[in-house]
ZAMARGU-4260 file (C-alpha; in steps of 0.2 Angstrom, whole numbers, plus 5000, padded with zeros to 4 digits):
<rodrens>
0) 4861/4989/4980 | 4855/4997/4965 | 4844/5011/4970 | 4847/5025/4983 | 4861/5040/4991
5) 4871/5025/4992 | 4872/5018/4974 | 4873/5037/4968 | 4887/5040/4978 | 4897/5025/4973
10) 4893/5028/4957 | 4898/5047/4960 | 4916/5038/4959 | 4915/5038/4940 | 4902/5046/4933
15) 4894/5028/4927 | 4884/5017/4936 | 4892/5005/4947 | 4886/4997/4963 | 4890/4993/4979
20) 4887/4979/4992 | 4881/4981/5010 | 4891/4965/5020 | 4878/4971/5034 | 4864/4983/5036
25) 4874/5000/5035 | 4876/5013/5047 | 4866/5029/5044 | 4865/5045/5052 | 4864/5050/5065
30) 4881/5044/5072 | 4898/5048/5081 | 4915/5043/5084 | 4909/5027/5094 | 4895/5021/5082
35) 4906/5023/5068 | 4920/5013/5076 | 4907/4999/5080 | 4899/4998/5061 | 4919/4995/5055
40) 4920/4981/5069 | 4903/4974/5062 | 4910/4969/5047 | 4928/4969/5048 | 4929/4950/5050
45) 4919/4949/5032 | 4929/4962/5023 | 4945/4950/5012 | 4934/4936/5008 | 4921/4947/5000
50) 4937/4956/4992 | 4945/4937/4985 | 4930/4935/4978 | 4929/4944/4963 | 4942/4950/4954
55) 4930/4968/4950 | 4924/4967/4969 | 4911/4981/4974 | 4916/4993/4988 | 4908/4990/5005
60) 4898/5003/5011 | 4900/5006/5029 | 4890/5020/5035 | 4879/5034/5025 | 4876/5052/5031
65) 4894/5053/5036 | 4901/5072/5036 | 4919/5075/5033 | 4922/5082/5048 | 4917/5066/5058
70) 4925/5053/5044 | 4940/5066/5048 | 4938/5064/5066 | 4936/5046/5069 | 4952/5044/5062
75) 4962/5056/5071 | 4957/5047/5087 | 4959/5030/5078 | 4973/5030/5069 | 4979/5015/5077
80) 4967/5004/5081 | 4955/5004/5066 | 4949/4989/5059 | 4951/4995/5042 | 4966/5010/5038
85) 4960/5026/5032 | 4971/5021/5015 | 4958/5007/5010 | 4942/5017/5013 | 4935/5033/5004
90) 4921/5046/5008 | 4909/5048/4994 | 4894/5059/4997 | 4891/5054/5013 | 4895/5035/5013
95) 4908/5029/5018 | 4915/5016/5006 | 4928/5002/5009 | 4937/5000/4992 | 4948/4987/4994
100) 4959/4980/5009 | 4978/4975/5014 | 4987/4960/5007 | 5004/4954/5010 | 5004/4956/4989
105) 4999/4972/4993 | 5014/4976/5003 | 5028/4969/4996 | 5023/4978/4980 | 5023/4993/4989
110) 5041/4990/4997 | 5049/4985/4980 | 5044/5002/4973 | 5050/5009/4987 | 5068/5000/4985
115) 5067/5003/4966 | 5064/5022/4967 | 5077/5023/4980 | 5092/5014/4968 | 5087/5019/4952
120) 5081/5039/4955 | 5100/5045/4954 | 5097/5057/4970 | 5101/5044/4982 | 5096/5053/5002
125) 5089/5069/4993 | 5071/5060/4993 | 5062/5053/5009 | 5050/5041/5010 | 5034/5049/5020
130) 5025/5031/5021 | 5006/5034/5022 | 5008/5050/5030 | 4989/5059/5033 | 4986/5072/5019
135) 4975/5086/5024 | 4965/5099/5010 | 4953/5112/5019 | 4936/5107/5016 | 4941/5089/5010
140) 4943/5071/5019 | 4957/5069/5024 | 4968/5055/5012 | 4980/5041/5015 | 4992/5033/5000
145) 5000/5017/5001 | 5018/5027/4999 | 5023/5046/4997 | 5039/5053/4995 | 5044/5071/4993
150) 5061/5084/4998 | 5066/5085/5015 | 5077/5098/5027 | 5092/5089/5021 | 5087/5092/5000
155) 5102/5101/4990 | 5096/5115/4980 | 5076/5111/4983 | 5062/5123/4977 | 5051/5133/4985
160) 5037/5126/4997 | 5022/5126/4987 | 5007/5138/4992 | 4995/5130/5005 | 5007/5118/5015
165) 5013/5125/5030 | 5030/5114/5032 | 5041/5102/5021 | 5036/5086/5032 | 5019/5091/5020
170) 5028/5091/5005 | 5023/5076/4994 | 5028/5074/4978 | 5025/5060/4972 | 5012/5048/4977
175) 5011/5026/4975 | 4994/5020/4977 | 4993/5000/4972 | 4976/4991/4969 | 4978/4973/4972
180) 4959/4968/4976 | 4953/4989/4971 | 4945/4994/4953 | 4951/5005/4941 | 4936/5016/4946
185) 4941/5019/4965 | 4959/5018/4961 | 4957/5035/4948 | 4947/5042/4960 | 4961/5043/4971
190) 4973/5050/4961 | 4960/5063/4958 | 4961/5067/4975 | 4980/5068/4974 | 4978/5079/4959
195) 4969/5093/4969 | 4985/5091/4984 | 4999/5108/4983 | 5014/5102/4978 | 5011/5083/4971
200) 5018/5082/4951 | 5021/5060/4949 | 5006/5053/4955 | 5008/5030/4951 | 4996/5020/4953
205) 5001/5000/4951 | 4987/4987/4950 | 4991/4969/4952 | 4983/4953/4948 | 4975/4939/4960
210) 4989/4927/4957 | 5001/4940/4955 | 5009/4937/4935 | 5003/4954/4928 | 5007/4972/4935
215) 4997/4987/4924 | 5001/5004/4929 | 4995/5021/4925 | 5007/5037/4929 | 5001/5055/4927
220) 5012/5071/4927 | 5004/5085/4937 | 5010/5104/4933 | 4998/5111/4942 | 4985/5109/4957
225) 4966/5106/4946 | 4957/5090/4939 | 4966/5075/4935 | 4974/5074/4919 | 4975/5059/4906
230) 4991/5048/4910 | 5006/5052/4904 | 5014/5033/4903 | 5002/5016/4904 | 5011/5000/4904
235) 5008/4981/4907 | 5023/4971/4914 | 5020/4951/4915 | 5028/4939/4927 | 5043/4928/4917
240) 5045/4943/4902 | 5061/4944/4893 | 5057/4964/4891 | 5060/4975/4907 | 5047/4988/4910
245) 5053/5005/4909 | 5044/5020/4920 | 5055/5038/4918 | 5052/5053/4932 | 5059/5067/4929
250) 5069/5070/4945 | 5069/5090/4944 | 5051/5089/4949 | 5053/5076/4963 | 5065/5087/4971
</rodrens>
């Protein structure tokens, strides 16, 4: 699908022209809560072999004329029983886009990060894991990551809650987004949409390949809530390497 709102929103990811791919017919306005929840039904048994089939795979375009407030709503009511997790889907003028979707890959990446962080960050308990806790910006969909972490209750000596969260269960500060069957394009765009989140200063994002021998990551420092900045560390790490990949946080920021 070359022409159209829903190729200029896709392509609205990265400012450069990029497609997307229709599995069926997609839903367009006007719509609600059910219709939406039907369109993701439509195609859900479709969605990991088009995914597997490329190793650039196009987003899916679910439904167009989408406001936030509804993309917002139909995942408040189902948070459970979606077929595809708010994580592996984004809102881009209007259309709502299925960038890439869950592998056990995917999620053992996820956990060993998780383990990693947790051994190696030197403040053993003073971090907590938030798992894909929903992220709220006023005005803004609403944004799911594959991990988050930030201070809790319980963190020694931590800084002042940043401006615009109401409580430290809100307090993220960094965020893991892996891409196992995502591009580069959508996996940036998401970190832009971390970039604008009160509070957030690590944002990692961790892009593995199909048979799972090469891990390239980008990291990026945030000092301040605005527009995503270059990264501050880009790396490759390769199955069977002699040399360890080396990532550094500065944990005074974590915390």
């Amino acid at each position: 699908m070359s022409n159209g709102p829903v190729a200029a929103a896709v392509a609205h990811l990265a400012n450069l022209p990029m497609r997307a791919t229709c599995v069926t017919p997609a839903v367009s306005a006007p719509m609600n809560v059910d219709t939406l929840h039907a369109a993701f039904e439509s195609i859900h048994n479709d969605i990991a072999q088009h995914f597997e089939a490329s190793p650039e795979p196009e987003p899916i375009v679910v439904a167009t004329g989408v406001p936030v407030a509804l993309y917002n709503e139909y995942y408040s009511k189902h948070d459970e029983d979606a077929p595809v997790a708010m994580r592996f889907t984004d809102l881009v003028d209007g259309a709502i886009l299925i960038t890439h979707y869950p592998s056990k890959l995917h999620e053992v990446v996820s956990r060993a990060f998780d383990k990693l962080l947790d051994r190696s960050s030197g403040v053993f308990g003073s971090m907590t894991s938030k798992g894909s806790m929903t992220a709220k910006r006023a005005g803004a969909r609403n944004k799911e990551a594959d991990e988050t972490y930030g201070p809790s209750k319980r963190t020694p000596n931590r800084g002042p809650l940043p401006t615009g969260l109401s409580s430290v269960g809100d307090w993220i500060t960094l965020v893991l987004e892996v891409g196992y069957s995502q591009s580069w394009r959508s996996h940036r765009a998401a970190a832009a949409w971390w970039a604008m989140y009160p509070g957030v200063r690590y944002i990692v994002l961790l892009r593995i390949n199909q048979n799972a021998t090469n891990l390239a990551f980008e990291i990026y420092h945030i000092d301040a809530v605005g527009p995503l900045p270059a990264p501050s560390q880009v790396g490759r790490c390769r199955l069977g390497a002699t040399q360890a990949c080396v990532v550094s946080f500065d944990t005074r920021a974590i915390l």
